[in-house]
N, C-alpha and C positions, 0 to 999 in steps of 0.2 A: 445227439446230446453229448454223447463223448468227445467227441471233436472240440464243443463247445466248451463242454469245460475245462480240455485242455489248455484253450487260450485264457482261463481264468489270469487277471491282472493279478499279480504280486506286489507285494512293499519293495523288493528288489528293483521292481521296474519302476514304481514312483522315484527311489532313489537314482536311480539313474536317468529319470525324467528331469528332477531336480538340476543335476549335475549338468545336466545338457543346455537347458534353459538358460540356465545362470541367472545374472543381471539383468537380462534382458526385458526379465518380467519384475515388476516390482513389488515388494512384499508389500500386502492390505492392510491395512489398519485394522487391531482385534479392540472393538474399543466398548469399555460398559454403557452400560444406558440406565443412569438414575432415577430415570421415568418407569420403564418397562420392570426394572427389579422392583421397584416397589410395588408396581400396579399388579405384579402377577407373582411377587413372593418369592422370586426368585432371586440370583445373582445374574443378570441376563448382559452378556454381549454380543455386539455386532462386527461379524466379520465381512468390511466393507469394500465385496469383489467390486464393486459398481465401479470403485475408481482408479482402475485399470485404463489405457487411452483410449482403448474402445468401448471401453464402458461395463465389462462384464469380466466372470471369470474364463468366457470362452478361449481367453487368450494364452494360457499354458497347457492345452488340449493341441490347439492350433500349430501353436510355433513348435513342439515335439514332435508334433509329424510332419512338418517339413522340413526340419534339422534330417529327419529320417530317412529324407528323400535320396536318391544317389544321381549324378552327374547327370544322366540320362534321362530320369524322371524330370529332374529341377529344368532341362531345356525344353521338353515339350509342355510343360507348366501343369496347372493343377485345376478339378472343377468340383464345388459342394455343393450342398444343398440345403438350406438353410433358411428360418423366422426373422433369424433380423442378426442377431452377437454374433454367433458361429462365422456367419457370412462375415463380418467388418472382421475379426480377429485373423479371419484368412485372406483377407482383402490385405490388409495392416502389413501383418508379419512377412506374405509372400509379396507383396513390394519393397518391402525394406529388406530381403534378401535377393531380389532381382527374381523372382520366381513368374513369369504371367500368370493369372489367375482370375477363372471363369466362376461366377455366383447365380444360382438359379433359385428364384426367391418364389415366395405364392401372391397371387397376386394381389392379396389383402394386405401385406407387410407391413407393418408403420411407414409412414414417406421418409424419419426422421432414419428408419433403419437402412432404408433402398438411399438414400443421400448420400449418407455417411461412408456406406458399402461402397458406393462409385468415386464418393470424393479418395478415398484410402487407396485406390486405382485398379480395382475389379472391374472388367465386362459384366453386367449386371443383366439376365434375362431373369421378366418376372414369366412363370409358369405356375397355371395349377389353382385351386381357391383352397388349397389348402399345402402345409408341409407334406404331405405322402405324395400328392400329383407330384411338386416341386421335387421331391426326393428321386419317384420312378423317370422324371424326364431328365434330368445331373444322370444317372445311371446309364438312361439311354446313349445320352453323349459320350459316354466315354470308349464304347465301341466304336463310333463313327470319328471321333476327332483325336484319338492317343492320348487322352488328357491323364493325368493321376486322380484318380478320386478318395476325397477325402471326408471320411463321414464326419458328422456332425457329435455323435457319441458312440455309434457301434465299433468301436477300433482299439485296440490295444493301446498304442501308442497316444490316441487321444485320450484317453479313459488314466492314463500314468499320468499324462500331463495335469490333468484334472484334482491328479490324489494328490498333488504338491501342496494344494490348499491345508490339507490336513498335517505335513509335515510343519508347514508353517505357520498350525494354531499350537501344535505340540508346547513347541518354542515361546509363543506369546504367552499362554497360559496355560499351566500343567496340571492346573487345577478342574479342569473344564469335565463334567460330568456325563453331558449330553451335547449333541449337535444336530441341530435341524437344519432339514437342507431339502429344496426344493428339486422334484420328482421331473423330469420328461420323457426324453430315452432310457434315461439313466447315469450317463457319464462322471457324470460330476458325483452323485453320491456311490459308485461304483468302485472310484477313484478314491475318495474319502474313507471307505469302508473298509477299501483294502491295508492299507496305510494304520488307519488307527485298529482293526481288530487283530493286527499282525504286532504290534508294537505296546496301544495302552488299551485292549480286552473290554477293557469291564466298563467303555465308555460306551453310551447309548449312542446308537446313530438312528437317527429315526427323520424319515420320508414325508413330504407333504406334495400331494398333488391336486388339482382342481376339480371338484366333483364333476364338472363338464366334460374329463377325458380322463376317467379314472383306468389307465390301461395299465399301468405296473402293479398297482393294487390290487387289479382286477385277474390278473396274471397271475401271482404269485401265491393268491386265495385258492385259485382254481388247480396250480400245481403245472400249468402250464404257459405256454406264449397266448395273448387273447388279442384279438383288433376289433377296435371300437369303430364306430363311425364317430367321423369329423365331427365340431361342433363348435361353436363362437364361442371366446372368452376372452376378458381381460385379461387372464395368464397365455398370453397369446404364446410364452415363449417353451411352454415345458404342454402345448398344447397336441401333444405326439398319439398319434391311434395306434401304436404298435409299438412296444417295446423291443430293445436290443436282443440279437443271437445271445451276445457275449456279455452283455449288462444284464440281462433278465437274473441268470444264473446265479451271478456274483450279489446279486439286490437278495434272493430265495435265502442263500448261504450266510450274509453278513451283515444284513439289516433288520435290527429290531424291530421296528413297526414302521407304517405307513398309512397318514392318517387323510384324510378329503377336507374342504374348504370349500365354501359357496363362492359368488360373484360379488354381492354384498359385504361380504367378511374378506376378501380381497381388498375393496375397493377403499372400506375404510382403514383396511390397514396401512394402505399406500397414501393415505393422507394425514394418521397418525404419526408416521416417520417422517412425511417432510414437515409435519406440523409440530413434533415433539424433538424430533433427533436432527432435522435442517436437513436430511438423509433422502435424495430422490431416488425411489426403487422402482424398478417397473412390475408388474402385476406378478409375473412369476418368481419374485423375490421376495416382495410380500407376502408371500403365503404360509410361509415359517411363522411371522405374526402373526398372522391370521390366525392358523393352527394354536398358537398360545393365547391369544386375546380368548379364543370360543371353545377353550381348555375342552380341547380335544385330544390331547396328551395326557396320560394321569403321572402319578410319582414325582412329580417334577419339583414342588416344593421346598424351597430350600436348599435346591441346587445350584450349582454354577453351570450356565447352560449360552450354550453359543446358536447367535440365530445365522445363517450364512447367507448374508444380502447381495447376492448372483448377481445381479445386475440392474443397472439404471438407464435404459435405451426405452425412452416411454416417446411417443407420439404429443405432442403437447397439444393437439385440438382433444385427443382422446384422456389426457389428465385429468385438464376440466372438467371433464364429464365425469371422470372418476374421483375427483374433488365429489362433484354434487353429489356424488351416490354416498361416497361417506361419512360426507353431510348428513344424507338421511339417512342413513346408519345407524348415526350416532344421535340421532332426531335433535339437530341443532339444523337441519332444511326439514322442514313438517307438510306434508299433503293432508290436507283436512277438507273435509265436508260439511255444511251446516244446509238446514232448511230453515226459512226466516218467514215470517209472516209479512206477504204482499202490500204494504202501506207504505207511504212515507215513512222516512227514519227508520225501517229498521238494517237497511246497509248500514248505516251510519253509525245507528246503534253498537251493531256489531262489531264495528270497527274500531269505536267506541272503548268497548272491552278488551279485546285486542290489546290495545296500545295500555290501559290502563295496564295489563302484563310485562308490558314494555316486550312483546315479541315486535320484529319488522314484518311488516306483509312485503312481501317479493312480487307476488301476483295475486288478480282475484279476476272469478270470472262469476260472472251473474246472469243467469237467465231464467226465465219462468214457465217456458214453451213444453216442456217435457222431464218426467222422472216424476213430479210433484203437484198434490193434487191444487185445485182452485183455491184462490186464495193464498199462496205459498209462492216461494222462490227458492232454487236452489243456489246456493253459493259453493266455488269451489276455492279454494284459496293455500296457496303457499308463503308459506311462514320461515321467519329466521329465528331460531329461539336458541338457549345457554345451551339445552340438552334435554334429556327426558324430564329433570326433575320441573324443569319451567313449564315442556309441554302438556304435563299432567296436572299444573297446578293453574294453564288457561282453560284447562278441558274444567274442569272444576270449578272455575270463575264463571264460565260460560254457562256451565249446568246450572247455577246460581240463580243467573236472569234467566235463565226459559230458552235457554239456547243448546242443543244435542250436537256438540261436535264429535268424528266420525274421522278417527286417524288413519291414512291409507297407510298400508305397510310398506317400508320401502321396497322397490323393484318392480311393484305389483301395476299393472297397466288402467289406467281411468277405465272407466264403463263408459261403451260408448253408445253416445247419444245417435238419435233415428234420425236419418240423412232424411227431411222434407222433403226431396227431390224424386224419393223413390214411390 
């Protein structure tokens, strides 16, 4: 641990990150959000890493270490290990300095991530069903092929690059209270933390990660390094089972809190930003909202408070789908159940009332064979409605006529019916 926290990052080293970088990186947009201050009482803005040209803030971690590179390293070229940003940002930067540059992805990656990574002009191997296989096979290579290995957040040099962001919210607004900032390795709030607790103290930095791979949380509770197993998420990008040597330490020492986030509270946060703010974020940026929408922050009222939107490399089949979820989030897409009495008209009926709400039916499924006794039909049906307040005033209407609708919670999986065949 001494060794480790000798490498602890400094505000020296962001400033000289800074310096290094230059122009090369462009400063983000810190910009408010008239929607989100009001909805949550705050002063709330968005610092919008996403529009960077690869799409994230991976790209002032990146290009700092390979500015750092010297003659020898830069001609046998470089190999990471990386979700999807990391990888394009080293794809990116190590092209547009002539550097070659090897990318080993897992083999889940978004396709939009593995594209963009090749199109940028990385040798692309997918390895691994998750970032740790992907990470230990990058490692493996670089004994056998002379590559430079460059982490994704455990590095010095990355981890400065990272804390630039916070140099240049300083400058946008001085006013800025707190900052949330989305959890993986670490890097990015590592970076951030050093910079502002070195400079403006008394500003809250405070961590969000996705209750799916709570490993820096989990970590830093316990007082030491902890590894999770793997696990699926829409924050596929801070989806890390092991937190950093050298980020663990610097997160223990100079982050106020760090709080968790479901998949559902994700999903519609990513759909509140491009629905409210025109702002495409991918899952692991979202989660700053998230954390504020399910005020799981306290003190924050009346703050001036910076949400830091990481990045926008989302998968567009996988959008959609995270559209629908926060849809049903926000219960403006509704799963309901009815049982209706076996006669003529009463689908009809039902349908009937429905519409008399002016909800859309999306889907209906009708069968009679199972769940429901003789005489009975069960209806399953998805609905388009305003939000809760509409959903609760059809459940209400229904209840009226002799109808028990039966709201499924969103995420939660239909009950399944007995396969006749067995």
């Amino acid at each position: 641990m001494a060794d480790t926290m000798a490498k602890m990052v400094g505000v020296e080293q962001v400033l000289q990150a800074r310096e290094r970088i230059g122009k090369a990186i462009q400063t983000s947009p810190c910009r408010r959000s008239a929607h989100f201050s009001k909805r949550c009482g705050i002063e709330a803005y968005l610092k919008l890493e996403n529009l960077h040209v690869t799409g994230s803030f991976k790209e002032r971690g990146a290009l700092n270490r390979l500015l750092c590179l010297d003659d020898s390293e830069r001609e046998r070229g470089v190999i990471t290990a990386s979700a999807g940003n990391h990888a394009q940002a080293i794809a990116y930067h190590a092209t547009r300095l002539g550097i070659p540059s090897t990318v080993v992805m897992p083999k889940g990656t978004p396709l939009v991530k593995v594209s963009n990574t090749r199109s940028y002009g990385a040798r692309v191997q997918l390895v691994g069903d998750n970032f740790d296989e992907a990470y230990a096979f990058a490692r493996e290579q670089v004994a056998e092929s002379g590559l430079v290995f460059v982490p994704p957040f455990d590095d010095e040099h990355v981890i400065a690059g990272q804390g630039t962001v916070a140099l240049e919210l300083m400058e946008q607004n001085e006013q800025l209270e707190a900052v949330i900032v989305p959890i993986g390795g670490g890097g990015l709030i590592a970076g951030i933390a050093a910079a502002y607790k070195s400079i403006r103290p008394k500003v809250r930095i405070i961590g969000v990660q996705t209750a799916a791979v709570p490993s820096m949380k989990e970590s830093v509770e316990s007082g030491e390094i902890v590894s999770l197993a793997p696990a699926q998420t829409i924050a596929d990008g801070i989806a890390v089972k092991r937190p950093g040597e050298i980020t663990f330490p610097m997160i223990a020492k100079l982050v106020d809190e760090i709080v968790t986030v479901d998949e559902e509270e994700v999903a519609n946060a990513v759909l509140l930003l491009l629905e409210r703010e025109k702002t495409l974020a991918e899952g692991a940026a979202a989660c700053v909202l998230a954390a504020l929408l399910n005020e799981r922050i306290s003190g924050l009222a009346g703050r001036s408070v910076c949400l830091l939107i990481s990045g926008g490399n989302i998968d567009v089949n996988l959008l959609s789908r995270i559209i629908e979820r926060g849809l049903a989030k926000d219960l403006r897409l509704v799963h309901c159940e009815v049982v209706v009495p076996d006669r003529p008209g009463s689908l009809a009926r039902l349908l009937q009332l429905v519409a008399e709400q002016q909800a859309n039916v999306i889907e209906v499924h009708h069968q009679r064979a199972f769940d429901v006794a003789l005489g009975e039909v069960f209806v399953d049906l998805i609905l388009e409605t305003r939000g809760a307040e509409q959903a609760q005033q059809l459940s209400a209407h229904l209840a009226e006529h002799g109808f028990s609708l039966r709201l499924v919670p969103p995420g939660s999986q239909r009950e399944e019916r007995p396969d006749p065949w067995r």
